[in-house]
C-alpha positions in Angstrom: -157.1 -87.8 81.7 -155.0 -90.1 83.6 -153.8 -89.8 87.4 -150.3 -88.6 86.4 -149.6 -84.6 86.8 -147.3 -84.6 83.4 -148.4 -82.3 80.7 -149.9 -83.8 77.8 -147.5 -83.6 74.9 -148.7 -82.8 71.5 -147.2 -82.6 68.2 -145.4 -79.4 67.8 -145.6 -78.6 71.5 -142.9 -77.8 73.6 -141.7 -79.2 77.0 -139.5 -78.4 79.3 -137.1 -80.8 81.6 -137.9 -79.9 85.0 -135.8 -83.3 86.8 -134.1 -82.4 89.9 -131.0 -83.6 88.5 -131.2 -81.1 85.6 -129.0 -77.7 85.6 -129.7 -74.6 84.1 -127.6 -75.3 81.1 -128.9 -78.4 80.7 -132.9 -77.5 80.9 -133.5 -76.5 77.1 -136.8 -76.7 75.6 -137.5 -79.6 73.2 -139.9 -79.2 70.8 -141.7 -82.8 69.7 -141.4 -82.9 65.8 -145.0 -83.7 64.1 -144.8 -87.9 63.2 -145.0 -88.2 59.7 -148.1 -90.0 57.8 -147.5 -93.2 56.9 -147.8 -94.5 53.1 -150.5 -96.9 51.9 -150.3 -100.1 50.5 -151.4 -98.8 47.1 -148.8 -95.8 47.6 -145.9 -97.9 48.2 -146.8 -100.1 45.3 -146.9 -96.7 43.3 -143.4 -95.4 44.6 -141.9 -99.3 43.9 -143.4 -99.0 40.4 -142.2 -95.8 39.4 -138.3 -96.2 40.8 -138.4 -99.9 38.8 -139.4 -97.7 35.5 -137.1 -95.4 36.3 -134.1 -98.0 37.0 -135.1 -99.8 33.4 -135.8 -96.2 31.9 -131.7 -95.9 32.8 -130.7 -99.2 31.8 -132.7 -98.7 28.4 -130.9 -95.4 27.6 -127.5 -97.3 28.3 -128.2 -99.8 25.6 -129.3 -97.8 23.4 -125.9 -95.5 23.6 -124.5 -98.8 23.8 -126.0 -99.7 20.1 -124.2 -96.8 18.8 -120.5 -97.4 19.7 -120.6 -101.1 19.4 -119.9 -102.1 16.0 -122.9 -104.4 14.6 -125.2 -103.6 16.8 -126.8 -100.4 15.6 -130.8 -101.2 16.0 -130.2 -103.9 18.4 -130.7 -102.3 21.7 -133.7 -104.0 22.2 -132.0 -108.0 22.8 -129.9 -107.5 26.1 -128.0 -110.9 25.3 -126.9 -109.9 22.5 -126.0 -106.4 23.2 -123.6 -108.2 25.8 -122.3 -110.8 23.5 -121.2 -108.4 20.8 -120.1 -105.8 23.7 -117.8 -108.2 25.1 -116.2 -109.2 21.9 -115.6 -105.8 20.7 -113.7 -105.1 24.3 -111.8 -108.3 23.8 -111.1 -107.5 19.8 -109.9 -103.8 21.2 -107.4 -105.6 24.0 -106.2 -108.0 21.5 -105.5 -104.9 19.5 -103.4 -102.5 22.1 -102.0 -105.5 23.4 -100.6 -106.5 19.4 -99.5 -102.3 18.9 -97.9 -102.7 22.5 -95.9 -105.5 21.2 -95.1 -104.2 17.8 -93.8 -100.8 19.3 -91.5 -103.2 21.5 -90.0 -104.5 18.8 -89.3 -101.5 17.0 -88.0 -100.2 20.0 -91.2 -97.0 20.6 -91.3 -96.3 24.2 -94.7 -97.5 25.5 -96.1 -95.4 28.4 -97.0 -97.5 31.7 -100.6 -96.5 31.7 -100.5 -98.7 27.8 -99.3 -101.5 30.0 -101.6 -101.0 32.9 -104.5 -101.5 30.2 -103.8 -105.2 29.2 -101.9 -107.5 32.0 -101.2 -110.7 31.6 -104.3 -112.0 33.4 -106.7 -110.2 31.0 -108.3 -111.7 27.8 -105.8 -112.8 25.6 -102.9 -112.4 28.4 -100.8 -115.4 29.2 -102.6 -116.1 32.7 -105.7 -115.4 31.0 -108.5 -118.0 32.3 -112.6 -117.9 31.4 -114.5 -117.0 34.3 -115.8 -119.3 35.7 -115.2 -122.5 33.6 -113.2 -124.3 35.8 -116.2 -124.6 37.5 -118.2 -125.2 35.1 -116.1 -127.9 33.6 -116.2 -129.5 37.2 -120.2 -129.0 37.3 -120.4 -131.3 34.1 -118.3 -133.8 35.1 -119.8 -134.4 38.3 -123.4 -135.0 36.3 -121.8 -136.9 33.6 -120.5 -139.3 36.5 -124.1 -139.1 38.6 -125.4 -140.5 34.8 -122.5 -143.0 34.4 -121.3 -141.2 31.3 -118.2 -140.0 33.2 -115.9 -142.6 31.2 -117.2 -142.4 28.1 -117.0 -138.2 27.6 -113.5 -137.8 29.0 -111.2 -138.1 26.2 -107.5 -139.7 25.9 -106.5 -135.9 26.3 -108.6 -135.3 29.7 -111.0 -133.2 28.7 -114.6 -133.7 28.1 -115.5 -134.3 25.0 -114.7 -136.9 22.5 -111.1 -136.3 20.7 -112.6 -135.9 17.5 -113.9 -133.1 15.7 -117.5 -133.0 16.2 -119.7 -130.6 17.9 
């Protein structure tokens, strides 16, 4: 034992404050909680496997519910891509479509409820300050390589954008 007079604490064992500067309401007993055992390597690698099987377990199931409301894509689940792709468009096909009954109830004078309105606003797909994510700067991307390859001149057409004016793809 060392040369110190303080009682040796153990897990679970309780000690009392005894300071000098301590008053009777403040001297409680704490009790030490046991430390908890640490994981192993091969148990952490366990745990990480099982919550990443669980995550894609989750993401799976989504998919495959997915595969049954999206319109050609029953039996797909298993490509992700194209689960997106044909996602997306059947969101964009459905704006396009309240956005056209919205419209056409305008005209004919039908009262359209504000949450209708809410749905599709002008900066959504098909709205008139609609703009693709992110193709700006993509648009900016490829010119920059075109000019790094000394193409710049010849892919930027009389109109100003990058490819050629005629119809080829």
């Amino acid at each position: 034992m060392s040369g110190d007079d303080s009682p040796a604490t153990e897990p679970g064992s309780e000690v009392e404050d005894s300071s000098p500067s301590s008053t009777p309401a403040q001297s409680k007993k704490r009790t030490t909680k046991p430390s908890k055992a640490r994981l192993t390597s091969a148990q952490k690698n366990t745990n990480h496997r099982d919550a990443e099987n669980k995550r894609r377990d989750g993401i799976r199931a989504q998919f495959d519910a997915l595969s049954n409301i999206v319109p050609g894509t029953q039996g797909q689940a298993k490509s992700e891509q194209h689960m997106l792709t044909r996602t997306a468009e059947h969101l964009e096909d459905k704006l396009k479509e309240i956005r056209e009954m919205i419209e056409e109830m305008d005209r004919k004078g039908i009262p359209v409820e504000d949450s209708w309105r809410a749905m599709v606003t002008e900066d959504d797909f098909g709205g008139a300050n609609y703009q693709t994510p992110a193709m700006a700067e993509y648009e900016a991307k490829k010119q920059r390589a075109d000019a790094r390859k000394g193409n710049g001149a010849q892919r930027t057409g009389k109109d100003g954008d990058d490819d050629d004016d005629d119809d080829r793809d």
